[in-house]
DSSP file (Angstrom, degrees, kcal/mol; ACC not computed):
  #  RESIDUE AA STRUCTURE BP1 BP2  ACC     N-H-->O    O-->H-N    N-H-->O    O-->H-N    TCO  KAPPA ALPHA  PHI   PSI    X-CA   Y-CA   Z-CA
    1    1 A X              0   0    0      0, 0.0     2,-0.4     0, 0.0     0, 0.0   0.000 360.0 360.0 360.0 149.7   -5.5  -12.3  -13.0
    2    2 A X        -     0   0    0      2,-0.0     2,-0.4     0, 0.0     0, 0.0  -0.990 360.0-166.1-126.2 113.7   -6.8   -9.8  -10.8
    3    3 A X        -     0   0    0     -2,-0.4     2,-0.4     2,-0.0     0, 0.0  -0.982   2.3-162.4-134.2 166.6   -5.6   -6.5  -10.6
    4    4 A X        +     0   0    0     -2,-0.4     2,-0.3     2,-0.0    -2,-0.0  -0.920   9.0 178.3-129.1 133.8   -6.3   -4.2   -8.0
    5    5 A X        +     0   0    0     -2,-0.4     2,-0.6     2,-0.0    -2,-0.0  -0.838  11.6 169.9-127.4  92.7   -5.8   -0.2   -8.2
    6    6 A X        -     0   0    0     -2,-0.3     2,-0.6     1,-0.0    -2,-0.0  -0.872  18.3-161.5-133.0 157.9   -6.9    1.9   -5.2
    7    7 A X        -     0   0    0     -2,-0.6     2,-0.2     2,-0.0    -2,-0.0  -0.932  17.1-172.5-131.9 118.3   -6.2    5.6   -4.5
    8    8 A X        -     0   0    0     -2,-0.6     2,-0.6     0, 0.0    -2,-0.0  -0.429  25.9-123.4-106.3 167.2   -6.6    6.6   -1.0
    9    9 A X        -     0   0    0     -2,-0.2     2,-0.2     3,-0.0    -2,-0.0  -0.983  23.1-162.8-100.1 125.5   -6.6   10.1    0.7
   10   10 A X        -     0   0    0     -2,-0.6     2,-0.3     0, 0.0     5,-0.1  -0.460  28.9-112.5-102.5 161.7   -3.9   10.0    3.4
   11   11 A X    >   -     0   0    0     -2,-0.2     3,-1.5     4,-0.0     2,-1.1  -0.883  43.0 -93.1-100.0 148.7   -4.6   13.3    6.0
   12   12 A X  T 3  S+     0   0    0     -2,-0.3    -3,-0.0     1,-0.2    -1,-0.0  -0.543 111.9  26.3 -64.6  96.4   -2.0   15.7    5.8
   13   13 A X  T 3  S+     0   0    0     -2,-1.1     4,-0.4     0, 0.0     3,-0.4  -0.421 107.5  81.5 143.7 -34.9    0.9   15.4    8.3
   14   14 A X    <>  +     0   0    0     -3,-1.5     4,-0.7     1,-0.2    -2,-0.1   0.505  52.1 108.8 -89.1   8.2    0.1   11.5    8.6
   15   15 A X  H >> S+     0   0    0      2,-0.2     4,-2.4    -4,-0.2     3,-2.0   0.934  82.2  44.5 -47.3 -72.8    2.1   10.5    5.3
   16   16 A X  H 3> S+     0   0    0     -3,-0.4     4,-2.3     1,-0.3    -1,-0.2   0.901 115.4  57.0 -58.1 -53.6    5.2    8.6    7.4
   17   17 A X  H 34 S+     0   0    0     -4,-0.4     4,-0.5     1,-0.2    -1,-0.3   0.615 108.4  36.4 -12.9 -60.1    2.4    7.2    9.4
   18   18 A X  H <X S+     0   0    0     -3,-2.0     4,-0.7    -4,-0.7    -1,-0.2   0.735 115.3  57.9 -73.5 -39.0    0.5    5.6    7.1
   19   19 A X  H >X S+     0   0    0     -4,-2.4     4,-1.8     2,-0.2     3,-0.8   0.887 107.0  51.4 -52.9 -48.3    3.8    4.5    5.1
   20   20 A X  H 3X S+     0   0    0     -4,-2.3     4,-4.3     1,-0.2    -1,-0.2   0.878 112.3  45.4 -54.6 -39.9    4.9    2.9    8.1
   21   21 A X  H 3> S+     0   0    0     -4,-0.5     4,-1.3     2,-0.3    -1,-0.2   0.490 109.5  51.3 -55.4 -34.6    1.6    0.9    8.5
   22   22 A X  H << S+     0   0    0     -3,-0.8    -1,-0.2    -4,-0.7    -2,-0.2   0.511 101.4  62.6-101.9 -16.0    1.4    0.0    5.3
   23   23 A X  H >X S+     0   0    0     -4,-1.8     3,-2.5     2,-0.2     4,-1.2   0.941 110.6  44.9 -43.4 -77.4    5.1   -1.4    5.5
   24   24 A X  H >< S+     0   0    0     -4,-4.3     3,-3.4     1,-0.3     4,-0.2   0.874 101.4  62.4 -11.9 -91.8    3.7   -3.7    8.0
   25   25 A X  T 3X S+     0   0    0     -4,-1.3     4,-1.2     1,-0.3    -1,-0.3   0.511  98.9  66.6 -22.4 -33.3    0.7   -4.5    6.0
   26   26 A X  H <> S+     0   0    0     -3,-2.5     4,-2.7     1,-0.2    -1,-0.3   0.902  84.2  61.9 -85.0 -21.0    3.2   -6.0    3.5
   27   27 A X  H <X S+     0   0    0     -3,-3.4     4,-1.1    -4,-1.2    -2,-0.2   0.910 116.0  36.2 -63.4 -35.7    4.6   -8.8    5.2
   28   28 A X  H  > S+     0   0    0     -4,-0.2     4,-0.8     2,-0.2    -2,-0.2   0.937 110.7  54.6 -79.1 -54.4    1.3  -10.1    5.3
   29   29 A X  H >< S+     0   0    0     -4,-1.2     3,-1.3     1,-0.2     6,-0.2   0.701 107.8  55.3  -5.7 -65.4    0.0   -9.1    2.1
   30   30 A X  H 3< S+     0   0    0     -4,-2.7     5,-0.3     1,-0.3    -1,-0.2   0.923 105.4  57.2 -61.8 -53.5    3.4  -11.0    0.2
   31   31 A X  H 3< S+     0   0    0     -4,-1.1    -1,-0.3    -5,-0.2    -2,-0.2   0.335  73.2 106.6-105.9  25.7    2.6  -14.1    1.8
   32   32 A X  S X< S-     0   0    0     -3,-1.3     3,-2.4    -4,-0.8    -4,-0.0  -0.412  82.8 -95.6 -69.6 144.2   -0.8  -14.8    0.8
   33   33 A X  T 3  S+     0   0    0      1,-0.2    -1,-0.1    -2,-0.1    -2,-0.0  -0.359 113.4  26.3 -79.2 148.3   -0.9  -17.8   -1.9
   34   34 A X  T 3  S+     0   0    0      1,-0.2    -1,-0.2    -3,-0.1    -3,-0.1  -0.035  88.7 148.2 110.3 -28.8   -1.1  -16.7   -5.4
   35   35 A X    <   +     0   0    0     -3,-2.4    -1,-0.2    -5,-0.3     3,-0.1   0.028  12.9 166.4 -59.6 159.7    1.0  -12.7   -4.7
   36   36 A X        -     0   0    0      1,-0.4     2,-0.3     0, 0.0    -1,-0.1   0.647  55.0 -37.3-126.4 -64.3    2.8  -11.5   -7.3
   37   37 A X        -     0   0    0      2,-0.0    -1,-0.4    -7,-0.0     2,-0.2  -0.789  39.1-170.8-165.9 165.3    3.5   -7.7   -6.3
   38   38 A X        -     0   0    0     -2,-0.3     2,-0.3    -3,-0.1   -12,-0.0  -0.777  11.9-163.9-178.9 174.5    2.2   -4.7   -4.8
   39   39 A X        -     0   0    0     -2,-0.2     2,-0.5     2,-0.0    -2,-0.0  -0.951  19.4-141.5-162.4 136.4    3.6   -0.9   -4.7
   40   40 A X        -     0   0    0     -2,-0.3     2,-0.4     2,-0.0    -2,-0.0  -0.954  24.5-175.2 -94.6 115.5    3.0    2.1   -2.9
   41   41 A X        -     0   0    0     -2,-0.5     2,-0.7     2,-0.0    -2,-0.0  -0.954  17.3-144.5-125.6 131.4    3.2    5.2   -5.3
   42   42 A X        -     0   0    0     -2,-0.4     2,-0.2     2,-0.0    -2,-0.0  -0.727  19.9-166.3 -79.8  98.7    2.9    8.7   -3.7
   43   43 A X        -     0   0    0     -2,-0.7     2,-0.3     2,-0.0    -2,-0.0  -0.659   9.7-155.3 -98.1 139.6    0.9   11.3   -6.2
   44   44 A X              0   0    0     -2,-0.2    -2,-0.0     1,-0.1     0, 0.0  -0.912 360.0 360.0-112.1 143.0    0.9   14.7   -5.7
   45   45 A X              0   0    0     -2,-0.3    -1,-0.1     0, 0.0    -2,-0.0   0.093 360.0 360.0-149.8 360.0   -2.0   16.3   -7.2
């Protein structure tokens, strides 16, 4: 198993932006052989 953790810096203002983008980015993601999951979690710091 492989798991994968990564915690990016969005700029500010560009949050819905990136969210959208990375909405995209899941239809391929899920249909690569093997996927199980992924999540987007927002942290505020």
């Amino acid at each position: 198993m492989i798991l994968e953790a990564v915690m990016l810096q969005v700029k500010q203002g560009m949050e819905e932006e990136y969210e959208a983008a990375f909405c995209k980015a899941s239809k391929f993601i899920s249909s690569m052989k093997g996927y199980i999951s992924h999540e987007l979690q927002r942290i505020v710091e």
